[in-house]
C-alpha positions in Angstrom: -13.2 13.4 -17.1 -14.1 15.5 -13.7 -11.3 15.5 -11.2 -13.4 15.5 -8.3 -14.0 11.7 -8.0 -10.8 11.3 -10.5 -7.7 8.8 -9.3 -4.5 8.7 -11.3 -2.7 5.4 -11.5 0.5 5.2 -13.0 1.2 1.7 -14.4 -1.0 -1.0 -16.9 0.3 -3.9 -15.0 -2.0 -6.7 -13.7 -2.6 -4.3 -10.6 -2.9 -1.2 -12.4 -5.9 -2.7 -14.8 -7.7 -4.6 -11.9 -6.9 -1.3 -9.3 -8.8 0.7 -11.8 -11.5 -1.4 -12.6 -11.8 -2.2 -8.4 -11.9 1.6 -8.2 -14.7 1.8 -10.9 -16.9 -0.8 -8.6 -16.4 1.5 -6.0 -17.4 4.6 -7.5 -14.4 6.2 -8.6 -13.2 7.0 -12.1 -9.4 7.0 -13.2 -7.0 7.5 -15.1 -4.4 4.5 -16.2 -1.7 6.0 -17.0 1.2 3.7 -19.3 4.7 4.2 -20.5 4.6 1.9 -23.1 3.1 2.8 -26.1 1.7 -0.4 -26.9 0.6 -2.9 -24.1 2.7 -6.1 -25.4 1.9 -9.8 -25.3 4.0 -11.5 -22.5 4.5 -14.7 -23.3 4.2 -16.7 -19.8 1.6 -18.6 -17.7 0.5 -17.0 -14.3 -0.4 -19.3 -11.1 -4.2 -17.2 -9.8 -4.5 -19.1 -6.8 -7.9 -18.6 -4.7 -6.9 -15.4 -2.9 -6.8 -13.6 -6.6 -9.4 -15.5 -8.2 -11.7 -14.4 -5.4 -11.1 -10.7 -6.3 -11.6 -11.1 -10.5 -15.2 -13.2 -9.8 -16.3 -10.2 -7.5 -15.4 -8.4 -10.6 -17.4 -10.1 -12.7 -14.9 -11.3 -14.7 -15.1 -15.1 -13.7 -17.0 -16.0 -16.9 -14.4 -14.5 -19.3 -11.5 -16.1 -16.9 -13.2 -19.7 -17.5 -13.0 -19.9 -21.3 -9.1 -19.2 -21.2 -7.8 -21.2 -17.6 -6.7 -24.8 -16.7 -7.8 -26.2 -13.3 -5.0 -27.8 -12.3 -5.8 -31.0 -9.9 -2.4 -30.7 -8.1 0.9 -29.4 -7.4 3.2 -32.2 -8.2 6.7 -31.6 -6.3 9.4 -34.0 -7.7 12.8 -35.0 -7.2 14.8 -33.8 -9.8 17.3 -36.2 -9.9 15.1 -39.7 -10.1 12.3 -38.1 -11.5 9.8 -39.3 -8.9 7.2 -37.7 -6.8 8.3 -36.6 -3.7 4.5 -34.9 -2.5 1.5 -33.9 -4.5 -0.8 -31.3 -2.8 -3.9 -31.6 -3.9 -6.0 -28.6 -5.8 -8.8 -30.2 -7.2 -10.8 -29.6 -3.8 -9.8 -25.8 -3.9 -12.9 -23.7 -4.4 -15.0 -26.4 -1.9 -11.8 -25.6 0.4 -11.0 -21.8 0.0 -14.8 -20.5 -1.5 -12.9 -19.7 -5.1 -11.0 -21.5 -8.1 -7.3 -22.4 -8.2 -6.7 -21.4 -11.7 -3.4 -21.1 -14.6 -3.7 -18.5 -17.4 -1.7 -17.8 -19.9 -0.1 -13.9 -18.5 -1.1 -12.6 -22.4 -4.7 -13.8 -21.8 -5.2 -12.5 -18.7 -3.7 -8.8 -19.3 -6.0 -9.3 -22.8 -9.2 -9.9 -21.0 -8.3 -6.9 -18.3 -7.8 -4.3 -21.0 -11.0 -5.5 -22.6 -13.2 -4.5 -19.1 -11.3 -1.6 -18.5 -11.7 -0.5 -22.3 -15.7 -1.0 -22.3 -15.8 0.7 -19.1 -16.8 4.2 -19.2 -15.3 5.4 -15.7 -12.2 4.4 -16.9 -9.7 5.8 -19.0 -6.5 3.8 -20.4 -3.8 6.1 -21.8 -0.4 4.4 -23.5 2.6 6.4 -24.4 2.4 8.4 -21.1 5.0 8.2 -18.3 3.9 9.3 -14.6 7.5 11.8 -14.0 6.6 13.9 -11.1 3.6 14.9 -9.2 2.5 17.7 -6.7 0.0 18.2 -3.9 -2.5 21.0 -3.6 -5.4 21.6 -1.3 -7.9 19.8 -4.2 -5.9 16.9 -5.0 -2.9 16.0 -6.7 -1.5 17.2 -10.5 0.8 14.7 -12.1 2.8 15.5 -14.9 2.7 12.9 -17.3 5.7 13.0 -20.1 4.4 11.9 -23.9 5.7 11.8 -27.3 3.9 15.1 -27.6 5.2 16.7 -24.6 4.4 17.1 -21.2 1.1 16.4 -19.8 -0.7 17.0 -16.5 -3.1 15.6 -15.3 -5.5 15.8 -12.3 -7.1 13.8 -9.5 -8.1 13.2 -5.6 -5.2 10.4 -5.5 -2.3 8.7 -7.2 -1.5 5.4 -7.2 1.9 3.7 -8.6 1.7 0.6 -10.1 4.6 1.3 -12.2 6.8 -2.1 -11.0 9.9 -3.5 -9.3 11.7 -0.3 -11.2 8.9 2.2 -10.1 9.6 5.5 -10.6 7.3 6.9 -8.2 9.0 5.0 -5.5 11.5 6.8 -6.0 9.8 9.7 -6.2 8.9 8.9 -2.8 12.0 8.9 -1.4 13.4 5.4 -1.7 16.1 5.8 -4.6 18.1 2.0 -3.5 18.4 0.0 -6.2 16.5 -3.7 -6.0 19.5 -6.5 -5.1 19.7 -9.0 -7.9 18.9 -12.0 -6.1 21.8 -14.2 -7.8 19.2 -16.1 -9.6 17.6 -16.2 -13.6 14.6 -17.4 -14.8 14.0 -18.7 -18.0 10.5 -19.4 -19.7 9.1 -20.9 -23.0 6.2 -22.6 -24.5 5.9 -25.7 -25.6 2.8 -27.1 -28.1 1.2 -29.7 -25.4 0.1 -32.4 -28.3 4.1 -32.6 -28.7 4.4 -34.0 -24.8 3.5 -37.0 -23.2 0.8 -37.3 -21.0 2.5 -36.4 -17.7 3.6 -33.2 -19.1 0.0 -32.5 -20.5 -2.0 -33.4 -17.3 -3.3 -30.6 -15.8 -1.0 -30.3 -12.8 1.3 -27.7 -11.7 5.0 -29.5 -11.4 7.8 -28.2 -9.5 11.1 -30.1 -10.1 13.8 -29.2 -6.8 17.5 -30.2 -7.9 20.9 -28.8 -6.8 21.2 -24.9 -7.6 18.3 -25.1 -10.1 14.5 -26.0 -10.3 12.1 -26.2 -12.9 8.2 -25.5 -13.0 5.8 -26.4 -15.7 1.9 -26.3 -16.3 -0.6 -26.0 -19.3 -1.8 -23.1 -20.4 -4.7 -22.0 -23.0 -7.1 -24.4 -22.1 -4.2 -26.7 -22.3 -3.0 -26.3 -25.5 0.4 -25.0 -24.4 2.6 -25.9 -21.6 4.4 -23.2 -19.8 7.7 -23.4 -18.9 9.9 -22.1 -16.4 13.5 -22.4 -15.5 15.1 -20.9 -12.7 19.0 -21.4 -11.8 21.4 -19.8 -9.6 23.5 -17.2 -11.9 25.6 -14.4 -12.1 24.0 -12.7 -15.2 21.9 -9.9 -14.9 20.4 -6.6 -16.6 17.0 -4.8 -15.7 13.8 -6.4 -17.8 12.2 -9.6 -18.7 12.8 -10.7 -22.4 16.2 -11.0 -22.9 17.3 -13.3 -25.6 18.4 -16.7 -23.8 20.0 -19.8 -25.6 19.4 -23.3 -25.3 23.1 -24.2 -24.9 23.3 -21.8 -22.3 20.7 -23.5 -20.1 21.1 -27.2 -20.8 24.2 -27.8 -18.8 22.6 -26.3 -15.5 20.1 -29.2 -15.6 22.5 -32.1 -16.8 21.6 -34.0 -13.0 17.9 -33.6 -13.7 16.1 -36.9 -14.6 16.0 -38.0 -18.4 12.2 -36.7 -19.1 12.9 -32.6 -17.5 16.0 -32.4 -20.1 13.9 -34.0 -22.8 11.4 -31.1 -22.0 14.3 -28.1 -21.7 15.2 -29.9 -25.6 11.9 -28.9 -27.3 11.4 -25.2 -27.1 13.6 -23.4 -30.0 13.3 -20.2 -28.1 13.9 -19.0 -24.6 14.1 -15.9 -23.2 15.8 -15.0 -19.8 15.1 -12.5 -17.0 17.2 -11.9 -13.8 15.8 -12.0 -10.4 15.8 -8.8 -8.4 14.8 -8.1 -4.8 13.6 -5.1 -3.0 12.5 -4.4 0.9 8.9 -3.8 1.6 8.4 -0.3 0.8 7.4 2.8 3.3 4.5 5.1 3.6 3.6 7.2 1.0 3.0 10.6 0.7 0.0 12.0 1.4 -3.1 10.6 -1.2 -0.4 9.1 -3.0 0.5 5.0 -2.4 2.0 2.2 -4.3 0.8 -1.2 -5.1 2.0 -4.4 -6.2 5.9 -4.9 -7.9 6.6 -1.1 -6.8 5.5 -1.9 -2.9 6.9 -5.3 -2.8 8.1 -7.1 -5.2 8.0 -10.7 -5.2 10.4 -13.0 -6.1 8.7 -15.7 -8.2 8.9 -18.9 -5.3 5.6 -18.6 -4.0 3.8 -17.5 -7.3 2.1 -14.7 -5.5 3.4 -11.7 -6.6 0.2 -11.0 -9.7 -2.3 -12.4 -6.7 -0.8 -10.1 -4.2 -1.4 -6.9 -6.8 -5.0 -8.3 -7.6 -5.5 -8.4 -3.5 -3.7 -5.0 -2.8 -6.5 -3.5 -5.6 -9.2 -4.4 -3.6 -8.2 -3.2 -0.6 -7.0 -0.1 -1.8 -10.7 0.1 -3.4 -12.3 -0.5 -0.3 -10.5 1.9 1.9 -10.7 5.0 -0.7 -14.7 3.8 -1.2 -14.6 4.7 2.8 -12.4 7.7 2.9 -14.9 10.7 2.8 -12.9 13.5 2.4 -9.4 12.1 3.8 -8.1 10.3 0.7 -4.5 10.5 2.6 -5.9 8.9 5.3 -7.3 6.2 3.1 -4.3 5.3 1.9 -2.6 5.0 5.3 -5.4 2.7 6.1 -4.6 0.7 2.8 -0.8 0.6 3.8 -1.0 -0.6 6.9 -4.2 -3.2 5.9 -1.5 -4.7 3.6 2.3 -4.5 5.8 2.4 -7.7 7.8 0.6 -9.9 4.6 2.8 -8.8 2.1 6.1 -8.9 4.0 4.8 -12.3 5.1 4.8 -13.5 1.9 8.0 -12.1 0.6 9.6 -14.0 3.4 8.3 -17.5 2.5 9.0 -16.9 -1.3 12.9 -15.8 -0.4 13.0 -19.1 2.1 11.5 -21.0 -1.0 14.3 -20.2 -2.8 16.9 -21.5 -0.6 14.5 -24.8 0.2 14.3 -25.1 -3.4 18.3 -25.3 -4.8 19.4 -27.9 -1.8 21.7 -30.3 -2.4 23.3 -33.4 -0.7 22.5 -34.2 2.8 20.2 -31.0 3.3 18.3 -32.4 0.2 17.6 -35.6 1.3 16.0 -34.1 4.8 13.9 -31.6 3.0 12.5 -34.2 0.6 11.6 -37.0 4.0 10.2 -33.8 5.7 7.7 -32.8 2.3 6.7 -36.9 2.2 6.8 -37.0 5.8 4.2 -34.2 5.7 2.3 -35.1 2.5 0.4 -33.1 0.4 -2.8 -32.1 2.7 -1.1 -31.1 6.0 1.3 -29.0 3.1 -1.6 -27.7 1.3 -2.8 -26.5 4.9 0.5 -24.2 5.7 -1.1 -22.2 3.2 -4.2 -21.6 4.0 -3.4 -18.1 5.2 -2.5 -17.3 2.0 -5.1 -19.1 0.1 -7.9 -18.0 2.0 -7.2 -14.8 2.4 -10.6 -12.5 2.4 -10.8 -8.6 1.6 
């Protein structure tokens, strides 16, 4: 593979797949470059709302994306403690509203169907078992050094890219070496077999239950077959990754004031795994043609389900402004930085203020829940339309 029209991108991610096939679109090739020697099989469900499910159409993989989603009709936010609506926004309009889908995937299906298009393309090259470790700038580009089980690699290119997560090691290759700040909070996810629910937990809606120090979300995933769970309570556990082992007994008691039918559900699944919450600040500039997207620019804590849209939307700027660079690929990727600053600090914002709205209790509580039904479910809807309707 030439070098020439050659960008490096260090990470196999949900941004580091769609980055490279963006790239490919725009006449680039690249490299993909993945620690892991295997890609594995996450077991959870990803919220695409419109904003990402603009960016995979225009990639032309919206007919692959319909045979594996749910469109949910709403977002149903409940009172955890009766059990009882408290305001459903409505989704079913979405595509007439925003000009693309509202869509749930299973995370598995979605990463499956990624690897697939960049694996059948031929300007793209996926490589597994190879960690980005350091990199250095020349007057033709940029050589990384890539470590494998069979030594040390490099490789070369016109531009790096890190998509290599919350933990990125190129961020810190940048020069920001300060650890994320575990955010006091753990989330725990399972899957349940929908024909074992009742209706209300089948129908495909996207629930979000808000009680005291806790909430819980769930919505159905392969074409409804499975329901994806997720439950999120304040905590003082943590260690880095996503797939610790979590027990039932463990989890139970944080929910004991949640209505009858949510601990009913938390009964069912017979395994749960567990992964702590971190934060980190928006990152700074890069260096040069070298940039970072997604987790490793600004990681997302999981209160606004954005932070797989916000990597789908940083690949197609970052696309668009290396398709226009010329010869100034640092430049570029200024351009790209600065294109994606105010949004993305935006939205971490409203996600961390999500989390506090969401684990009220007592008086606090009771005004948030009159102000959601107060507000009701279109005029909510419509607080988000800058994030929903977001264009590249």
């Amino acid at each position: 593979m030439a070098s020439s029209r050659s960008v490096l991108i260090a990470g196999a991610g949900i941004g580091g797949l769609t980055a490279a096939l963006a790239l490919a679109r725009a006449g680039f090739r690249s490299v993909v470059l993945e620690q892991a020697p295997r890609l594995e099989e996450a077991g959870a469900g990803i919220q695409l709302s419109p904003n990402a499910t603009r960016v995979l159409i225009a990639l032309g993989l919206g007919d692959r994306l319909r045979s594996r989603i749910t469109a949910p009709e709403a977002i149903r936010v409940i009172d955890a403690r009766s059990g009882r609506d408290i305001v459903r926004v409505p989704l079913a309009g979405a595509e007439k509203r925003y000009g693309a889908p509202y869509w749930l995937i299973h995370r598995a299906d979605l990463q499956a169907l990624l690897v697939d298009a960049v694996e059948e393309n031929q300007d793209v090259e996926l490589r597994l078992g190879a960690r980005v470790e350091d990199y250095a700038l020349h007057a033709h580009g940029i050589t990384v050094e890539a470590k494998t089980a069979a030594g040390s690699r490099d490789e070369q290119g016109i531009a790096l890219i890190g998509a290599d997560g919350l933990w990125s090691n190129l961020r810190a290759r940048l020069g920001d070496r300060a650890a994320p700040t575990f955010a006091q909070r753990t989330a725990w996810r399972a899957m349940v077999p929908a024909e074992q629910l009742t209706p209300d937990f089948r129908a495909p809606v996207t629930a979000l239950w808000l009680g005291r120090d806790a909430h819980l979300v769930h919505y159905p995933v392969k074409g409804g077959k499975l329901v994806n769970i997720v439950a999120i309570i304040s905590d003082k556990w943590y260690e880095p990754g996503w797939s610790a082992e979590g027990k039932r007994a463990d989890l139970l008691p944080r929910y004991a004031q949640f209505a009858r039918e949510a601990r009913a559900l938390l009964m069912l699944p017979a395994r749960w795994q567990k992964w702590a919450l971190f934060d980190r600040p928006l990152a700074g500039a890069g260096n040069g043609p070298v940039a970072l997207l997604g987790d490793a620019a600004h990681p997302m804590l999981p209160f606004l389900a954005q932070g797989a849209a916000l990597a789908i939307e940083d690949a197609a700027v970052l696309a668009h402004c290396l398709q226009h660079a010329g010869d100034d690929m640092a430049g570029a990727m200024r351009r790209y930085e600065n294109l994606r600053r105010r949004r993305t600090a935006r939205a971490q914002r409203e996600a961390q203020r999500n989390g506090q709205r969401y684990h009220l209790a007592g008086v606090r509580a009771i005004a948030r829940n009159m102000a959601l039904r107060a507000l009701g479910g279109e005029r909510l809807l419509r607080r988000y339309d800058w994030l929903y309707g977001w264009t590249s």
